[in-house]
C-alpha angles and dihedrals in degrees: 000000000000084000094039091060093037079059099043084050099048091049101046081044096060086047092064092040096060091031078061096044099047107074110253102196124030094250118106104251124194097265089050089057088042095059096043087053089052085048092059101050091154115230118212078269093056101037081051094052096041087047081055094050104044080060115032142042103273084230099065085047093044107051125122101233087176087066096032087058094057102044120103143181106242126115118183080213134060150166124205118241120163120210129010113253124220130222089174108188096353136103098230092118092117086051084041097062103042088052090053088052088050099045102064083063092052085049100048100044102046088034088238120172083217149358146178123186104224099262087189089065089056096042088048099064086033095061088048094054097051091052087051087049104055085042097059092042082054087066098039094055095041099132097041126113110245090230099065096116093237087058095042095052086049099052098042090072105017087168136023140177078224126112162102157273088258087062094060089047099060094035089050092055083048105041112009122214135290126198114249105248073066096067111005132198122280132197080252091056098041088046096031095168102084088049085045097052092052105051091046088059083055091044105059086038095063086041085057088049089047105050081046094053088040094048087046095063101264114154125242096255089048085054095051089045093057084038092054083051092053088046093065091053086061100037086054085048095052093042078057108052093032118019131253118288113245123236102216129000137204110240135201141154151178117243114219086255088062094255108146110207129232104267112259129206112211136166114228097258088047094051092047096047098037100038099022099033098166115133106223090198089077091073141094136209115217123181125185100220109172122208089034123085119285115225093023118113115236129197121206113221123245087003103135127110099196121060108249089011109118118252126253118300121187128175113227114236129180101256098243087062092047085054089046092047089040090049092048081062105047088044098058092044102261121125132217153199133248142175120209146151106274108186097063110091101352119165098194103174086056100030096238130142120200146122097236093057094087123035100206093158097068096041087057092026089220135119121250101195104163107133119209088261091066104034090071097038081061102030102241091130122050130183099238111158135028125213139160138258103234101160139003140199111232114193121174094357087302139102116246102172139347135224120236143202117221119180101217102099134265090299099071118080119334106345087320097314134098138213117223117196107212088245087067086048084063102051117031102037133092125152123041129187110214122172102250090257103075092048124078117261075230083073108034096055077064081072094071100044113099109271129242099241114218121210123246091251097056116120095240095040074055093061097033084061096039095058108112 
């Protein structure tokens, strides 16, 4: 009996003993802390690293000198640009790039020793559209709660410097294209934000006139009339910040002979058409968007930038064809667009990207497994700039690494241009923009399918909107 109880006791004991040792409640008590205190005892490897840290940015400790010493800057490919272009403190990264695509072809074909399309002209009417469109949005969604989590995603950013090559697309058919000594930069251009900040207040006031008018009884044509009115206070804004677009302009240039042309007076649409002369219709977006079906056409909901236009489609690729396809186009002299997360691996002093230029595993001596695929299901990676292939090193018949055009100025990267090792390929980015000939007829048939629409709030409609 005596042995039965000393059991009992021993066992219930115990009982107590792990109940006591396993957390109860989700707060950190003292035994918890305790325990994760005894877990980091630090070795002479540890109490070094952490020495370095304290010190020191985690980037010039962590980089891989055996990579960087073997990098070059030699590419067996390349397409001729003349001059770095600039967008300063705005987020016109995504107008930027389509234009750099465009320019070579002005260039070339009027033998020019240098040109820039007027990226303020753009912005301007941009900016414009996108105020139409949340206005109108305002009166749509009248009767919704502000808090419907469509609504509230919308209104949260009503206008953005952010966008895409779809953007230019559809503000290129409308109002053509102007060089720059037309409309020129401006500080407001160049450090968009404080203008920003100030339309946007302009902006959610007239939405809140507008869902009151609309709740009040007011008719559609008396909302559009109040929202024209609206309009003109943000057109005079924008005149303000960033100057009137002209109409028609006078144009003439200096070929690289030293010819000087006979001036030429065009209107937008006719210097785009005559002197640009690229259909962007001809062109495909392609987005590597893993977890979600490949060959299949996606539509990202609320996307557009221009009233009645549709919103953004993409066929999702896996991501070796979109560098086959990518490669086809460089190699045959024709530039294009993408759109990528820029912050990850990023060698700034000599311009690389790649995920072997840092070793942050063995600093911290821990494991980062998150794949692509996660990383955008739990928003760790956003596509957050845009920039242009411009150049890329074949060896062996296959693509090691790719040049690239940025469009903030000489002093990022190398002289304004980046390296990107295939493996970043890989990982950061995730839309490209290839003429339809260098994709198969088997893909783009996929264009014309109805497309599987994706919410605002999904992760990739995120990074889409974030891309600037």
């Amino acid at each position: 009996m005596h042995s039965f109880k000393c059991l009992t006791l021993l066992i219930l004991g115990t009982l107590f003993l792990c109940v006591d040792a396993q957390p109860a409640t989700g707060d950190l008590s003292s035994t918890i802390i305790n325990e994760l205190r005894d877990s980091n005892i630090p070795d002479d490897q540890m109490q070094a690293a952490m020495n370095a840290l304290i010190n020191i940015n985690i980037k010039d400790i962590a980089i891989n000198h055996e990579f960087i010493s073997q990098h070059n800057d030699l590419f067996s490919n390349k397409i001729e640009t003349k001059g770095i272009t600039d967008q300063q403190s705005s987020g016109r990264c995504w107008l930027f790039a389509v234009l750099n695509t465009l320019r070579p072809r002005v260039i070339k074909k009027y033998k020019l020793s240098n040109f820039e399309f007027s990226q303020t002209y753009l912005f301007f009417w941009d900016k414009i559209e996108k105020a139409n469109v949340f206005l109108e949005f305002a009166i749509e969604t009248a009767y919704q709660d502000l808090l419907d989590r469509e609504v509230a995603l919308i209104y949260e950013q009503p206008m953005s410097d952010g966008g895409y090559w779809w953007y230019v697309m559809n503000l290129v058919a409308k109002y053509g294209t102007i060089p720059k000594e037309a409309m020129p930069e401006t500080w407001n251009s160049k450090n968009s934000w404080i203008m920003n900040n100030f339309i946007v207040m302009k902006l959610r006031e007239g939405a809140a006139k507008l869902r009151n008018l609309k709740k009040s009884g007011a008719s559609i044509e008396d909302l559009r009339k109040e929202k024209i009115e609206l309009l003109k206070i943000i057109y005079k804004m924008l005149v303000l910040h960033l100057g009137e677009p002209p109409k028609q302009f006078t144009w003439r240039y200096e070929n690289s002979d030293g010819k000087v042309s006979e001036p030429k007076i065009f209107t937008p649409l006719e210097f785009y058409n005559k002197v640009v002369g690229v259909d962007m219709n001809e062109y495909v977006v392609l987005m590597h968007y893993p977890g979600k079906e490949y060959n299949r056409l996606y539509q990202f909901a609320r996307s557009h930038n221009i009233y009645g236009t549709e919103d953004i489609k993409c066929i999702n690729v896996d991501i070796n064809l979109i560098k086959e396809w990518t490669l086809k186009s460089i190699l045959d002299k024709e530039p294009c667009y993408f759109a990528c997360d820029i912050v990850p691996d990023k060698y700034k002093e000599k311009g690389i990207l790649s995920i072997k230029v840092y070793d942050y595993e063995k600093l911290y001596g821990v494991k980062f497994e998150l794949n692509k695929e996660d990383r955008i299901r739990y928003l760790q990676s956003t596509g957050n700039h845009a920039m242009a292939f411009i150049g890329v090193d074949v060896q062996h018949g296959k693509s090691l690494k790719w040049l690239v055009e940025d469009s903030h100025g000489k002093e990022t990267g190398h002289d304004g241009y980046w390296t990107m090792y295939d493996d970043w390929f890989d990982e950061y980015l995730y839309e490209v923009v290839l003429h339809k000939k260098y994709v198969p007829q088997s893909i783009l048939a996929i264009w014309h399918e109805k497309p599987i629409v994706l919410p605002v709030w999904d992760p990739m409609a995120q990074i889409m909107r974030n891309s600037k």
